[in-house]
Biopython code that builds the backbone (N, CA, C, O; Angstrom):
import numpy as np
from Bio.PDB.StructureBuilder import StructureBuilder

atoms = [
    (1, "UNK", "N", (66.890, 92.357, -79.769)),
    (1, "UNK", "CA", (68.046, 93.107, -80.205)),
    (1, "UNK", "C", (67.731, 93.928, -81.454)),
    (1, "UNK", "O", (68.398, 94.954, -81.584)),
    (2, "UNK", "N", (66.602, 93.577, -82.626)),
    (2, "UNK", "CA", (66.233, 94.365, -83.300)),
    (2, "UNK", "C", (66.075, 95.579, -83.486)),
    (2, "UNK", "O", (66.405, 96.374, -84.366)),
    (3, "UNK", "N", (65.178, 95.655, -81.943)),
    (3, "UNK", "CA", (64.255, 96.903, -81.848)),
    (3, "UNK", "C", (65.747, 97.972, -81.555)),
    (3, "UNK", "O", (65.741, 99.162, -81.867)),
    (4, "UNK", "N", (66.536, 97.521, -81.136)),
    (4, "UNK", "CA", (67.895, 98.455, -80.314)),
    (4, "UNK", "C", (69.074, 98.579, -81.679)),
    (4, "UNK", "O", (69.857, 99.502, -81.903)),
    (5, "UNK", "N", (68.885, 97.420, -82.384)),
    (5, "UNK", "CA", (69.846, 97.344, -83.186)),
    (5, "UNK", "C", (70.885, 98.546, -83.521)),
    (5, "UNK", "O", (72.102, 98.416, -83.391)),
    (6, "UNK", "N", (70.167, 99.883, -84.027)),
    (6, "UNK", "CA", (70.907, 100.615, -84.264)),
    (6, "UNK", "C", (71.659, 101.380, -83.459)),
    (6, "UNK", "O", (72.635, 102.018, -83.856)),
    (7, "UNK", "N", (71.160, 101.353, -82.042)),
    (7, "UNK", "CA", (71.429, 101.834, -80.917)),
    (7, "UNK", "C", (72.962, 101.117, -80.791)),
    (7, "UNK", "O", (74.046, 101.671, -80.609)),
    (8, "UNK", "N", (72.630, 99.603, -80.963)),
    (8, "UNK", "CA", (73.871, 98.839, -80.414)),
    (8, "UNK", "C", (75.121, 99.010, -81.341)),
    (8, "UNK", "O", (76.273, 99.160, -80.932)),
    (9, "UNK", "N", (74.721, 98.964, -82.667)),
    (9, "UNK", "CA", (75.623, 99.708, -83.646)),
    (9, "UNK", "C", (76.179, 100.865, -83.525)),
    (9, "UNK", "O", (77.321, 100.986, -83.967)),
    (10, "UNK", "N", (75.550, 101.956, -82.928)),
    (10, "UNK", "CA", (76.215, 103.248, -82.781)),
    (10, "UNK", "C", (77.156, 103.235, -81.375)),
    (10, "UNK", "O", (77.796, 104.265, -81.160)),
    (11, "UNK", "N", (77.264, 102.220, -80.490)),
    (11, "UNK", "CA", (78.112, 102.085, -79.883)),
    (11, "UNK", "C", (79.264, 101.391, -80.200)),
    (11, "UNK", "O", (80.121, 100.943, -79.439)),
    (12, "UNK", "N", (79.175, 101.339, -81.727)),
    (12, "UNK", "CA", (80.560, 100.119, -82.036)),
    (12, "UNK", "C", (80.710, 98.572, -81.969)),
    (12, "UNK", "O", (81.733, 97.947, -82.248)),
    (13, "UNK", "N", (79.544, 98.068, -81.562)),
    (13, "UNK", "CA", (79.266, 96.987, -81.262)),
    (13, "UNK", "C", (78.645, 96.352, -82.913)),
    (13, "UNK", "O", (78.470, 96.963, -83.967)),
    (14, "UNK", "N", (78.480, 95.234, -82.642)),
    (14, "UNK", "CA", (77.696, 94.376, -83.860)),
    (14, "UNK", "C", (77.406, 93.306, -83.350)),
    (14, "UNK", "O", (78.179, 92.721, -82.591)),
    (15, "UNK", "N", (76.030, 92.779, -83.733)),
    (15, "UNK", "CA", (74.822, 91.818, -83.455)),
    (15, "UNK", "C", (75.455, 90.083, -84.325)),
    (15, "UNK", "O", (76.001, 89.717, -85.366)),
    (16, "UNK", "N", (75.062, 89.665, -83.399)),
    (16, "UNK", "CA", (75.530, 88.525, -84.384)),
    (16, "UNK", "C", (74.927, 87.163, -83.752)),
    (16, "UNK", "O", (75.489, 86.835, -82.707)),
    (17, "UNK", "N", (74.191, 86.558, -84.062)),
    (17, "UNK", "CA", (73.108, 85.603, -83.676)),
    (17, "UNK", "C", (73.638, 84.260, -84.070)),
    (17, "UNK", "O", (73.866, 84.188, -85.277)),
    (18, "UNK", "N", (73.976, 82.837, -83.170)),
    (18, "UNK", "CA", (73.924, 81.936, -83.341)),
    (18, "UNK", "C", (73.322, 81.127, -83.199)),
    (18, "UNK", "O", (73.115, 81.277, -81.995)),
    (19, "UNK", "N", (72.389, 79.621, -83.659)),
    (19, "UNK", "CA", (71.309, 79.354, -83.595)),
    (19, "UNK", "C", (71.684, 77.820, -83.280)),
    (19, "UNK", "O", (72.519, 77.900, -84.182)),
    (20, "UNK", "N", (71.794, 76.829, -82.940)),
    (20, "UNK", "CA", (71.395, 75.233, -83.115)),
    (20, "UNK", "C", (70.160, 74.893, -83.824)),
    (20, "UNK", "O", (69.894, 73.801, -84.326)),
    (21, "UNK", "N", (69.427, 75.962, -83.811)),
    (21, "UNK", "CA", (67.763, 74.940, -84.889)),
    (21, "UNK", "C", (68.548, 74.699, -85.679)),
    (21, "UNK", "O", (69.741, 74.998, -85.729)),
    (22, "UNK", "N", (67.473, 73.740, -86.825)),
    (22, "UNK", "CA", (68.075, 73.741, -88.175)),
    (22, "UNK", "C", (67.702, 74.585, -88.882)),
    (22, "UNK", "O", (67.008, 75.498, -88.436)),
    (23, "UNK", "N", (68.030, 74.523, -90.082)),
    (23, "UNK", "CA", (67.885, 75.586, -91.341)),
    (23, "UNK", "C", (66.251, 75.795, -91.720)),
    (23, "UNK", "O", (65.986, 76.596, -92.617)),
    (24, "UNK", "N", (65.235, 75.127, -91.089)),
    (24, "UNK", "CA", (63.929, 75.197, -90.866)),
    (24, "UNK", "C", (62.848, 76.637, -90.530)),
    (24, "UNK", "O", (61.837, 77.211, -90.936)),
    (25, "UNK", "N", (63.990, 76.689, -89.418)),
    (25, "UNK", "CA", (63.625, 77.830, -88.533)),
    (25, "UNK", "C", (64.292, 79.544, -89.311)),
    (25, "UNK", "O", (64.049, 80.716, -89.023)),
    (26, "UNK", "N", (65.192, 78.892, -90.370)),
    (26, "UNK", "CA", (66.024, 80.713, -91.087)),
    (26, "UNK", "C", (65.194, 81.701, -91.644)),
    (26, "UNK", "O", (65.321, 82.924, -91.694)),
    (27, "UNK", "N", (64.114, 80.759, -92.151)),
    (27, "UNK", "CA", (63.282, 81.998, -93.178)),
    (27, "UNK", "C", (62.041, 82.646, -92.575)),
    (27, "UNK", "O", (61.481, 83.680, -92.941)),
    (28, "UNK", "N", (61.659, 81.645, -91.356)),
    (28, "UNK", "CA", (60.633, 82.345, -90.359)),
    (28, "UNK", "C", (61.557, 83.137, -89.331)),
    (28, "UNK", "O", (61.160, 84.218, -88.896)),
    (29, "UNK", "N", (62.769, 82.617, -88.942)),
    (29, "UNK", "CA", (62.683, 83.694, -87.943)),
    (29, "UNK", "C", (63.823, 85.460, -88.480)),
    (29, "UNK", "O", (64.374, 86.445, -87.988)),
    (30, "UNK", "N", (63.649, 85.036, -89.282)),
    (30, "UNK", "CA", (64.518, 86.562, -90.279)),
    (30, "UNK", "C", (62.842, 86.909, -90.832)),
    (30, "UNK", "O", (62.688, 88.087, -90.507)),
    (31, "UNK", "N", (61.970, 86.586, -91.285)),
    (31, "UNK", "CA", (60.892, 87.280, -91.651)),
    (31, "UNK", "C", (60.117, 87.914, -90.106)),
    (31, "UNK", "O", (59.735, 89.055, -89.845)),
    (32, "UNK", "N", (60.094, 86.847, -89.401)),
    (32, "UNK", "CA", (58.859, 87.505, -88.258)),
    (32, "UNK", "C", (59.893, 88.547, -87.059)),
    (32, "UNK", "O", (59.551, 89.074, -86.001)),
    (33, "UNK", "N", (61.103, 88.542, -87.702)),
    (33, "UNK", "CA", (61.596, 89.702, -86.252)),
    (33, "UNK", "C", (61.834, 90.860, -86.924)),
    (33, "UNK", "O", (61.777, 91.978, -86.411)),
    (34, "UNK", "N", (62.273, 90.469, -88.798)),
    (34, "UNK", "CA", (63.216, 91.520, -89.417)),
    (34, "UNK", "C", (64.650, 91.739, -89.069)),
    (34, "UNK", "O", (65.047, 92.842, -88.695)),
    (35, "UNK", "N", (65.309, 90.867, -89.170)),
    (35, "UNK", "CA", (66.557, 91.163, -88.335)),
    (35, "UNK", "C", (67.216, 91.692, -89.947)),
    (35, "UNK", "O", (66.995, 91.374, -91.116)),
    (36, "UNK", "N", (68.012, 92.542, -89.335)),
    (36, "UNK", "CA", (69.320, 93.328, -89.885)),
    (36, "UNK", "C", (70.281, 92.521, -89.724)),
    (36, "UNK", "O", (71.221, 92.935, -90.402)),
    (37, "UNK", "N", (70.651, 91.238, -88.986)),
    (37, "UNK", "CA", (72.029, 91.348, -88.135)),
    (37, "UNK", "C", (71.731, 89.774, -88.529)),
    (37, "UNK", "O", (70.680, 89.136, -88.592)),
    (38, "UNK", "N", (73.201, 89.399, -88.780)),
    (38, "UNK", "CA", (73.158, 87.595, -89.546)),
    (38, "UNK", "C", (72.810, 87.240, -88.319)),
    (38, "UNK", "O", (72.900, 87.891, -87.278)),
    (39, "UNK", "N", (72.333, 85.969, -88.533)),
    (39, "UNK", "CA", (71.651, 84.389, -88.271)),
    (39, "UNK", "C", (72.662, 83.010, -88.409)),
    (39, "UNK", "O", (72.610, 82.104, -89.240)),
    (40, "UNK", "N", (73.166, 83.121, -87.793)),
    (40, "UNK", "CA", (74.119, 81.719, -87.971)),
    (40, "UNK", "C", (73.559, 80.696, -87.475)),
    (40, "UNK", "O", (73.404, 80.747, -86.254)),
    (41, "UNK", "N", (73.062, 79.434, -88.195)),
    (41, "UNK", "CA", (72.919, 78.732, -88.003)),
    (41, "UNK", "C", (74.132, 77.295, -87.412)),
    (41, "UNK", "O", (75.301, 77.270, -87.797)),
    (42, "UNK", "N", (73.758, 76.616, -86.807)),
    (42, "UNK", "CA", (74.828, 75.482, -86.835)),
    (42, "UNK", "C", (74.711, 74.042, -85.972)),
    (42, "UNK", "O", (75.384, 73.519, -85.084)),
    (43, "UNK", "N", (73.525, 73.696, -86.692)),
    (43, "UNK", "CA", (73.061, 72.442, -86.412)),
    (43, "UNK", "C", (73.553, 71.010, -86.839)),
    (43, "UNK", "O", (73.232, 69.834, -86.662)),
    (44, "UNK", "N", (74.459, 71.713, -87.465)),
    (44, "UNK", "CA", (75.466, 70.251, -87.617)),
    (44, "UNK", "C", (76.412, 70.437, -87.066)),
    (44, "UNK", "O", (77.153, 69.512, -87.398)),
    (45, "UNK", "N", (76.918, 71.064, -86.394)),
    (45, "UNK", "CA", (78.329, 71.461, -85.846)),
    (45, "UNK", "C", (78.478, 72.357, -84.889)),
    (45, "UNK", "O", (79.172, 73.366, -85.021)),
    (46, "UNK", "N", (77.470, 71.882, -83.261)),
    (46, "UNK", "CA", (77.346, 72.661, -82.338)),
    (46, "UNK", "C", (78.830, 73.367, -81.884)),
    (46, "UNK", "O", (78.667, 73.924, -80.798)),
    (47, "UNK", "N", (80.021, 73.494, -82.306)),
    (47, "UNK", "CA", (81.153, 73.615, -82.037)),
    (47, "UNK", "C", (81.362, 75.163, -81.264)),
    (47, "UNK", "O", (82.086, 75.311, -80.279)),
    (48, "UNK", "N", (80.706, 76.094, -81.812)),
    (48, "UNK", "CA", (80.707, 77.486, -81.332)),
    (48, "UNK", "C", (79.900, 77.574, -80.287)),
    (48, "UNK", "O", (80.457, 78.065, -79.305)),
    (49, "UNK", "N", (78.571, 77.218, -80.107)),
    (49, "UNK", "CA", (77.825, 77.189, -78.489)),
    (49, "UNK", "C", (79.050, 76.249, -77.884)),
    (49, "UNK", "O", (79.605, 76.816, -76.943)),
    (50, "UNK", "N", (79.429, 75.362, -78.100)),
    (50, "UNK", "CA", (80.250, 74.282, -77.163)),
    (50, "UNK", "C", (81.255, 75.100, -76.801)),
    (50, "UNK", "O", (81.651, 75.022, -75.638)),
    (51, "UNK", "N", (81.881, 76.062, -77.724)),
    (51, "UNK", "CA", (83.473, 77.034, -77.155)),
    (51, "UNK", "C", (82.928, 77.679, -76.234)),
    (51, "UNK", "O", (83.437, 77.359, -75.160)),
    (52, "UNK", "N", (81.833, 78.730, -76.083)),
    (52, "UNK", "CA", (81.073, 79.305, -75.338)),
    (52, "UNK", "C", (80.709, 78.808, -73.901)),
    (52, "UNK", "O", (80.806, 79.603, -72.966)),
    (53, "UNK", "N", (80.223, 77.300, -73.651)),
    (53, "UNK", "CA", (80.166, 76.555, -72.675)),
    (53, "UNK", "C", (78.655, 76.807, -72.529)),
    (53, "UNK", "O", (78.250, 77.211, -71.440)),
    (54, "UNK", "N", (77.779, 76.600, -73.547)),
    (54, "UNK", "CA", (76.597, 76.960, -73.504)),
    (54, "UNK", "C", (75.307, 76.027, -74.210)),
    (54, "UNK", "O", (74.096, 76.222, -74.113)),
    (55, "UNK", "N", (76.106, 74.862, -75.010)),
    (55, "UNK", "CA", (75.121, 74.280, -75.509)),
    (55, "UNK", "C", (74.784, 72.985, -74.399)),
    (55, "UNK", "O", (75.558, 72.419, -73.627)),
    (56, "UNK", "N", (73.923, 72.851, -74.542)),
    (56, "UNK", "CA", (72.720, 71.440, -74.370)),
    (56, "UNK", "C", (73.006, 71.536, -72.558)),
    (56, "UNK", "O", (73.013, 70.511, -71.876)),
    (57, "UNK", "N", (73.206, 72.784, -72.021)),
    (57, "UNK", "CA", (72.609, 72.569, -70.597)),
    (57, "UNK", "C", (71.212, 72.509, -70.170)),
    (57, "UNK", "O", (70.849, 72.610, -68.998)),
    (58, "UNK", "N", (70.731, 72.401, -70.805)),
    (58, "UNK", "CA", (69.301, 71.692, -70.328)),
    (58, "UNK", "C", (68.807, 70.474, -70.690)),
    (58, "UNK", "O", (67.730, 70.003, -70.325)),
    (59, "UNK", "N", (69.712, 69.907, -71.505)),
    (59, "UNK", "CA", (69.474, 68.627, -71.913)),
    (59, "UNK", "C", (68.726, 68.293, -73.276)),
    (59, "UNK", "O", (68.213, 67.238, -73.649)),
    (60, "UNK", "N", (68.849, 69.757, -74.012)),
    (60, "UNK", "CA", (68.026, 69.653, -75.119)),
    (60, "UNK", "C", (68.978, 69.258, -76.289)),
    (60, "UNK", "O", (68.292, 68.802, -77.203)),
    (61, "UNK", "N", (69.811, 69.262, -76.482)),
    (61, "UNK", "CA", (70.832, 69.426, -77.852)),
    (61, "UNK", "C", (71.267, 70.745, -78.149)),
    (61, "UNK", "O", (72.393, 70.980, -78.588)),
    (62, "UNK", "N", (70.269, 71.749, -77.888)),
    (62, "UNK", "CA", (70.085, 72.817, -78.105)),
    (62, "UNK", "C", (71.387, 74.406, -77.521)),
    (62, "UNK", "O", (71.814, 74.243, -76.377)),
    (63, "UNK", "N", (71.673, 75.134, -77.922)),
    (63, "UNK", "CA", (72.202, 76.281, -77.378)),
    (63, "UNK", "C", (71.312, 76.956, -76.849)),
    (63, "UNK", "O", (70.216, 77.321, -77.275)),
    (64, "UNK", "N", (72.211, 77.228, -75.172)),
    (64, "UNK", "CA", (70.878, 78.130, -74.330)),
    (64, "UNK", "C", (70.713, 79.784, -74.754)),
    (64, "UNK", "O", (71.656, 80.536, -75.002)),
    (65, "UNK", "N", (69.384, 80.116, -74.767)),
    (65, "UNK", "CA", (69.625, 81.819, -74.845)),
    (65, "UNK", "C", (71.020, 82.239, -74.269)),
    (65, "UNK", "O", (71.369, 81.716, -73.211)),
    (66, "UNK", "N", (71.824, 83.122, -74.869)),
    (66, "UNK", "CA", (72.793, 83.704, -74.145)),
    (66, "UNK", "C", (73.806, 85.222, -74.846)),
    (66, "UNK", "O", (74.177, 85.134, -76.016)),
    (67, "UNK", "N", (74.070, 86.164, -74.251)),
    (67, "UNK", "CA", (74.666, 87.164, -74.835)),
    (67, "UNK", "C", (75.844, 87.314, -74.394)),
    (67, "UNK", "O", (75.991, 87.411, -73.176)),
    (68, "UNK", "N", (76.961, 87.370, -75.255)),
    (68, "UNK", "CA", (78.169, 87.725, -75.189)),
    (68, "UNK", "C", (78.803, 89.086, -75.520)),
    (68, "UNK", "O", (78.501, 89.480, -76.647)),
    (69, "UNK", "N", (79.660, 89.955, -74.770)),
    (69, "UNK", "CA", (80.260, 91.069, -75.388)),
    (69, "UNK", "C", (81.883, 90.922, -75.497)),
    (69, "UNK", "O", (82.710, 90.792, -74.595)),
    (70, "UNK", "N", (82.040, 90.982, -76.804)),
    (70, "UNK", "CA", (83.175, 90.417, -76.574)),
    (70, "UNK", "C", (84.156, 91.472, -77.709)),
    (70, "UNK", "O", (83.769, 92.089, -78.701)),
    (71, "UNK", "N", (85.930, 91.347, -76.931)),
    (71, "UNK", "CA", (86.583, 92.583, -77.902)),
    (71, "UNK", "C", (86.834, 92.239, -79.090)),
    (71, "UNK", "O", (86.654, 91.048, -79.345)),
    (72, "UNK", "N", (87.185, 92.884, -79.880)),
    (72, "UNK", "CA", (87.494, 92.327, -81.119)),
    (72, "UNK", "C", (88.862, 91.341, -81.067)),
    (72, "UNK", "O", (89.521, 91.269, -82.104)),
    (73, "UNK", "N", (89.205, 90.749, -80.147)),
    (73, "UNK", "CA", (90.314, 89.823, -80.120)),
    (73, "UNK", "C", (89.706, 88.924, -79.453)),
    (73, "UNK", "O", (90.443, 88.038, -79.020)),
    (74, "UNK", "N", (87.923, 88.784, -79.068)),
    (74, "UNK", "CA", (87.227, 88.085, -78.558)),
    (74, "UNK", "C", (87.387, 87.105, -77.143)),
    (74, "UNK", "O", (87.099, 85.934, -76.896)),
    (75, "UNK", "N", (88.216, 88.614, -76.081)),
    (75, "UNK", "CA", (87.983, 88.237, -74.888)),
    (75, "UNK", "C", (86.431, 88.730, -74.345)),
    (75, "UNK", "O", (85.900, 89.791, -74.671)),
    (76, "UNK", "N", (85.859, 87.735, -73.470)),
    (76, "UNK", "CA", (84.164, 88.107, -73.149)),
    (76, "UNK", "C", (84.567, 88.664, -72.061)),
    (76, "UNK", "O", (85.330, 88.259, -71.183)),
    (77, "UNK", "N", (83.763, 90.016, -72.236)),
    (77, "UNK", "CA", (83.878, 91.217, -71.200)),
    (77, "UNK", "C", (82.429, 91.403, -70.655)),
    (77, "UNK", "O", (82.157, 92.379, -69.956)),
    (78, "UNK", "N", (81.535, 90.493, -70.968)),
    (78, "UNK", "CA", (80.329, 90.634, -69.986)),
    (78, "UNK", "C", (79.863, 89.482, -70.716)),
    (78, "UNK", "O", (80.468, 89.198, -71.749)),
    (79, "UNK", "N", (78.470, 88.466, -70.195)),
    (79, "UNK", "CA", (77.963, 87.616, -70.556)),
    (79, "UNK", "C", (76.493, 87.785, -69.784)),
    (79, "UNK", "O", (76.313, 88.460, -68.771)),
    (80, "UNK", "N", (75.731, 87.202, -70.325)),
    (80, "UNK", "CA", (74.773, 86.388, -70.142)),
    (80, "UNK", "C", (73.916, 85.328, -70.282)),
    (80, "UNK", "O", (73.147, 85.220, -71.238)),
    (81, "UNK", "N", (74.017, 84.409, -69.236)),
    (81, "UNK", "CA", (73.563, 82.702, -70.212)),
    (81, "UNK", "C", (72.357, 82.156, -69.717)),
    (81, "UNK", "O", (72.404, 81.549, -68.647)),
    (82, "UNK", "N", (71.221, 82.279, -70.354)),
    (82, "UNK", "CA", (69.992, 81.745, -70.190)),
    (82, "UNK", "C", (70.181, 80.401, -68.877)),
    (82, "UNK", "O", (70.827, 79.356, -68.801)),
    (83, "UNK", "N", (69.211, 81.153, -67.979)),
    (83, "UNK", "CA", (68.692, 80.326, -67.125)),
    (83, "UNK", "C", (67.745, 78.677, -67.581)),
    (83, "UNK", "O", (67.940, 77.583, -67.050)),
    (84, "UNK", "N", (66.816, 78.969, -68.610)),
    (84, "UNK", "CA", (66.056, 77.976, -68.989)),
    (84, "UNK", "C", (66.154, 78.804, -70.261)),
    (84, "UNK", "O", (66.873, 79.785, -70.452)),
    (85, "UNK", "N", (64.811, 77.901, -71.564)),
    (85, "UNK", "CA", (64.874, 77.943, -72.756)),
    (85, "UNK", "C", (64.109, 79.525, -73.569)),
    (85, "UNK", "O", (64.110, 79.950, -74.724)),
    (86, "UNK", "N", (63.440, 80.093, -72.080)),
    (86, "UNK", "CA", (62.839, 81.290, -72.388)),
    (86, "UNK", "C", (63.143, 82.427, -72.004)),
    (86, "UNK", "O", (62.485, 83.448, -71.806)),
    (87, "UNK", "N", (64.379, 82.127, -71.900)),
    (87, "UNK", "CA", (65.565, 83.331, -71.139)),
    (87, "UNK", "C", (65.624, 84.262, -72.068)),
    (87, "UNK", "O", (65.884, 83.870, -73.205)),
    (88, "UNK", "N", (65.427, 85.568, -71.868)),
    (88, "UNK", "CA", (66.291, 86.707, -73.136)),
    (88, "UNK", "C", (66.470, 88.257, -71.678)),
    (88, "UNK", "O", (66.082, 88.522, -70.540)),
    (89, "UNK", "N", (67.317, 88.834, -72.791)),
    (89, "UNK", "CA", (67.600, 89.974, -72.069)),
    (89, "UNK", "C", (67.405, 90.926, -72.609)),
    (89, "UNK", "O", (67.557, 90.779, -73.822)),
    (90, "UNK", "N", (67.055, 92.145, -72.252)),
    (90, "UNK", "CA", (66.651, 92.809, -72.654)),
    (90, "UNK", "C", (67.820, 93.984, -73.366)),
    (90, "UNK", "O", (68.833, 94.427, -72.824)),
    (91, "UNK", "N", (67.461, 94.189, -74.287)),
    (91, "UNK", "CA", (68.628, 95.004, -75.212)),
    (91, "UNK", "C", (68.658, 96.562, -74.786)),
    (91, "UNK", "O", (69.180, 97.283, -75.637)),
    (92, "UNK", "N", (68.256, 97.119, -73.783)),
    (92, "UNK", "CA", (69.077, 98.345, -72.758)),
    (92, "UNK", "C", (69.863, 97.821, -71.640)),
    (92, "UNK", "O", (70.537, 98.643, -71.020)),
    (93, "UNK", "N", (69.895, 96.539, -71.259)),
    (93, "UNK", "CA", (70.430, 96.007, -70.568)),
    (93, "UNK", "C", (72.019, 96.007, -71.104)),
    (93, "UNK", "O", (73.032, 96.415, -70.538)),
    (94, "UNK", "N", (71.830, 95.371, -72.460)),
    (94, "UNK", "CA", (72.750, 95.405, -73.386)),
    (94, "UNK", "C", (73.541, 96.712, -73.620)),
    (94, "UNK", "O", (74.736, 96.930, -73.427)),
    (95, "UNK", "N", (72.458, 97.619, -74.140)),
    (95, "UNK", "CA", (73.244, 98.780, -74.307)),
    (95, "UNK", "C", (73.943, 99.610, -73.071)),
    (95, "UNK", "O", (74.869, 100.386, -73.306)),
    (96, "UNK", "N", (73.526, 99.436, -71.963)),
    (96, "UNK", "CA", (73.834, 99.732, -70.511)),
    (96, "UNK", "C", (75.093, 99.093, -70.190)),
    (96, "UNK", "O", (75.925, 99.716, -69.532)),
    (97, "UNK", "N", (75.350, 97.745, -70.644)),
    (97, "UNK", "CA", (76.959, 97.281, -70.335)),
    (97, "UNK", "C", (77.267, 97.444, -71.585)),
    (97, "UNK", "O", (77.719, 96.368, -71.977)),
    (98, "UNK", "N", (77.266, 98.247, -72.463)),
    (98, "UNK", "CA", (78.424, 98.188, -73.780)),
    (98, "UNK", "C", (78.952, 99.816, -73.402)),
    (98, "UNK", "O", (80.097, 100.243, -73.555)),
    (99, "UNK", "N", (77.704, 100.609, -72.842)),
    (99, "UNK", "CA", (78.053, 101.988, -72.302)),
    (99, "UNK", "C", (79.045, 101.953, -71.435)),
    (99, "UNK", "O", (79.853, 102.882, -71.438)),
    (100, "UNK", "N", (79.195, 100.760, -70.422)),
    (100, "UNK", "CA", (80.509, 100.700, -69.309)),
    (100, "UNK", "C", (81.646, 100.026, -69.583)),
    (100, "UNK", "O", (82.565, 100.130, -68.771)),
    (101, "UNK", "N", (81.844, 99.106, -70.907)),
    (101, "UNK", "CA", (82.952, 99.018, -71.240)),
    (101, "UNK", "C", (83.514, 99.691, -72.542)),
    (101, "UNK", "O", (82.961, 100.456, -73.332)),
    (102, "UNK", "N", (85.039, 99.068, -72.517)),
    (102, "UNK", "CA", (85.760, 99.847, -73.332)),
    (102, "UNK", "C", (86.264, 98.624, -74.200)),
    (102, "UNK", "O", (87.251, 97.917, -73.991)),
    (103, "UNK", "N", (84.970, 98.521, -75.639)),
    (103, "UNK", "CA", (85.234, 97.156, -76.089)),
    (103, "UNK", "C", (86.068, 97.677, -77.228)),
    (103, "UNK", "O", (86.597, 96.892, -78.015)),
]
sb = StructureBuilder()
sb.init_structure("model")
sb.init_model(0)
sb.init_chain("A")
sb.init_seg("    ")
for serial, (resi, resn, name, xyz) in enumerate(atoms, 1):
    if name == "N":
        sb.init_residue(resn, " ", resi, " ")
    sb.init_atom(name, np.array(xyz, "f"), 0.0, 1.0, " ", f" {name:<3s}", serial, name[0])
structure = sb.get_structure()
């Protein structure tokens, strides 16, 4: 989502990353991608993957890869939820359904 970031921004949209690691993983993975766009962590309080319906389906504890587009009154108007733990999508994919709705 980096590499698109601004792309996804100029459609009105905003990036927003939630994580289950712990606080271990904040300073490597904001250094090795460069992200612009917060990092929420929440390894004590899977509560937001759990609203989502997305944490520990694989049996890890873990939240699965997954992308949400959602309106600003945060009905989800497109999704995508990791198959396994090395799931990602690709961010024209992204920008391709933010182009067809009216978020």
């Amino acid at each position: 989502m980096q590499q698109r970031y601004a792309d996804i921004v100029g459609e009105g949209a905003e990036v927003v990353a939630v994580s289950t690691d712990n606080l271990n993983g904040a300073e490597w993975a904001v250094s090795s991608f460069g992200s612009e766009f917060p990092i929420l962590y929440t390894a004590r309080d899977p509560s937001v993957p759990q609203s989502f319906g997305v944490f520990n389906l694989f049996g890890d504890g873990l939240a699965a890869a997954s992308i949400f587009l959602l309106t600003e009154g945060n009905e989800i108007r497109w999704q995508d939820i990791g198959q396994n733990y090395r799931h990602r999508v690709d961010s024209d994919i992204v920008l391709s359904q933010l182009r067809q709705l009216e978020l």
